[in-house]
C-alpha positions in Angstrom: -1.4 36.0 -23.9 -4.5 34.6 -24.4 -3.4 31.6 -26.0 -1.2 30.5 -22.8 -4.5 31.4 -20.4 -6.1 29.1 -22.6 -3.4 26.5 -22.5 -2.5 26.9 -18.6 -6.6 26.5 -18.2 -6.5 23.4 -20.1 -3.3 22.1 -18.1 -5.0 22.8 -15.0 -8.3 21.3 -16.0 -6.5 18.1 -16.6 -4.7 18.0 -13.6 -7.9 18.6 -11.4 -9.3 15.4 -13.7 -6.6 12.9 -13.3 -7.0 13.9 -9.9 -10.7 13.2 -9.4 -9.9 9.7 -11.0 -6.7 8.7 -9.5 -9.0 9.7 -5.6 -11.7 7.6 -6.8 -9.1 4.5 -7.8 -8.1 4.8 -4.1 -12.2 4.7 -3.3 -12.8 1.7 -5.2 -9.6 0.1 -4.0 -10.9 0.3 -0.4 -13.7 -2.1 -1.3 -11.9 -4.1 -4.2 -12.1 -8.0 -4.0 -9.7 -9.2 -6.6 -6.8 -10.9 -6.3 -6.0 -15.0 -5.6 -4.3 -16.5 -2.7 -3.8 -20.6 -4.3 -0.8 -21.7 -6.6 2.1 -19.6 -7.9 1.1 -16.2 -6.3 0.7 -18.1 -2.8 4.1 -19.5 -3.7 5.2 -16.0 -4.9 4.0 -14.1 -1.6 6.1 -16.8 0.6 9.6 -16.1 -1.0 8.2 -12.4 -0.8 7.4 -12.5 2.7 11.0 -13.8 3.4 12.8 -11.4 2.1 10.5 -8.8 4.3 11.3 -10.7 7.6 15.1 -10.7 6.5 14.6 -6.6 6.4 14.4 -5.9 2.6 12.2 -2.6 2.4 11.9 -3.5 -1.2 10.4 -6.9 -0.8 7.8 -5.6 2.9 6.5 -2.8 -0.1 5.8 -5.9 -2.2 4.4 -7.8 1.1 1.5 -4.8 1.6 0.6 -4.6 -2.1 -0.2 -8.4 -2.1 -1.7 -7.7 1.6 -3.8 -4.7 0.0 -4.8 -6.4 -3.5 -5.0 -10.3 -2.3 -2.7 -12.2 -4.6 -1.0 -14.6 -2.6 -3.1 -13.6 0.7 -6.1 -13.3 1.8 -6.4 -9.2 1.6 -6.2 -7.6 4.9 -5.9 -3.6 4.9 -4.3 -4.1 8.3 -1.8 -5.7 7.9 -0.9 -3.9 4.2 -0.8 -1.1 6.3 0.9 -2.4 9.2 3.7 -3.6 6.4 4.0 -0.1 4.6 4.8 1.7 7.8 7.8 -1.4 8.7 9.2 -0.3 5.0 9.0 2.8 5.7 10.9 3.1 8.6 13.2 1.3 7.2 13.4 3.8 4.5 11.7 3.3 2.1 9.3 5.3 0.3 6.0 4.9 0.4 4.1 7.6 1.7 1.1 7.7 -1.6 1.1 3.7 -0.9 0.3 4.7 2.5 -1.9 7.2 2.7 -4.0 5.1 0.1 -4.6 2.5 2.5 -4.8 4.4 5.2 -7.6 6.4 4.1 -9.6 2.9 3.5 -8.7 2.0 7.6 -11.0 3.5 10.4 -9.4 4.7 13.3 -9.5 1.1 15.4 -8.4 -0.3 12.3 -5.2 2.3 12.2 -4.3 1.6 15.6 -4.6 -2.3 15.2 -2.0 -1.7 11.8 -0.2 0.3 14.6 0.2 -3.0 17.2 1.0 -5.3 14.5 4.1 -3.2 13.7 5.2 -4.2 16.9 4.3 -7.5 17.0 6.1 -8.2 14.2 9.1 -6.1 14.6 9.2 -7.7 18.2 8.2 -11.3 16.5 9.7 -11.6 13.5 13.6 -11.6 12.2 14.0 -8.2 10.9 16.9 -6.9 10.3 18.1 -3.5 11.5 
């Protein structure tokens, strides 16, 4: 009995840690400048960017994460986010992706992701 409160401490404790470091990944993401927008990767993000305006949920997933890290791109949280919340209403999921860049956006920001949804579902050849 004491053995598994021992154990079930230990579980917890490294649950609470992973945690701690996996919120202060997203902290240090908000601020990250790495990435590289020349050669192959601007290439890459192209062909990627395609396939989003065609309406593959897979491929506007893709189109944040380069938005969010800056390979291909310059990085822009806004438009990251703005991408996200096309893939996910087309399904797919990507709610931790989300709320990760999300929680990097201030309110304006949020609401400028928000009118870039529209201007690029109303712009752009997606695909219902």
């Amino acid at each position: 009995m004491i053995r598994r409160s021992i154990f079930l401490g230990l579980i917890a404790f490294g649950v609470s840690l992973i945690g701690s470091q996996l919120m202060a990944q997203d902290a240090r993401s908000c601020s990250a400048s790495h990435g590289t927008v020349a050669g192959a990767m601007a290439q890459q993000f192209e062909t990627v960017v395609s396939a989003a305006r065609a309406g593959n949920p897979a491929a506007m997933i893709e189109v944040a994460q380069m938005y969010r890290d800056g390979l291909g791109v310059e990085r822009d949280l806004v438009l990251a986010q703005a991408w996200s919340s096309i893939a996910f209403d087309r399904g797919a999921e990507v709610s931790k992706f989300h709320s990760s860049v999300s929680a990097c956006l201030s309110r304006d920001e949020i609401r400028q992701a928000d009118a870039k949804v529209l201007a690029l579902l109303q712009g752009e050849e997606l695909v219902e």
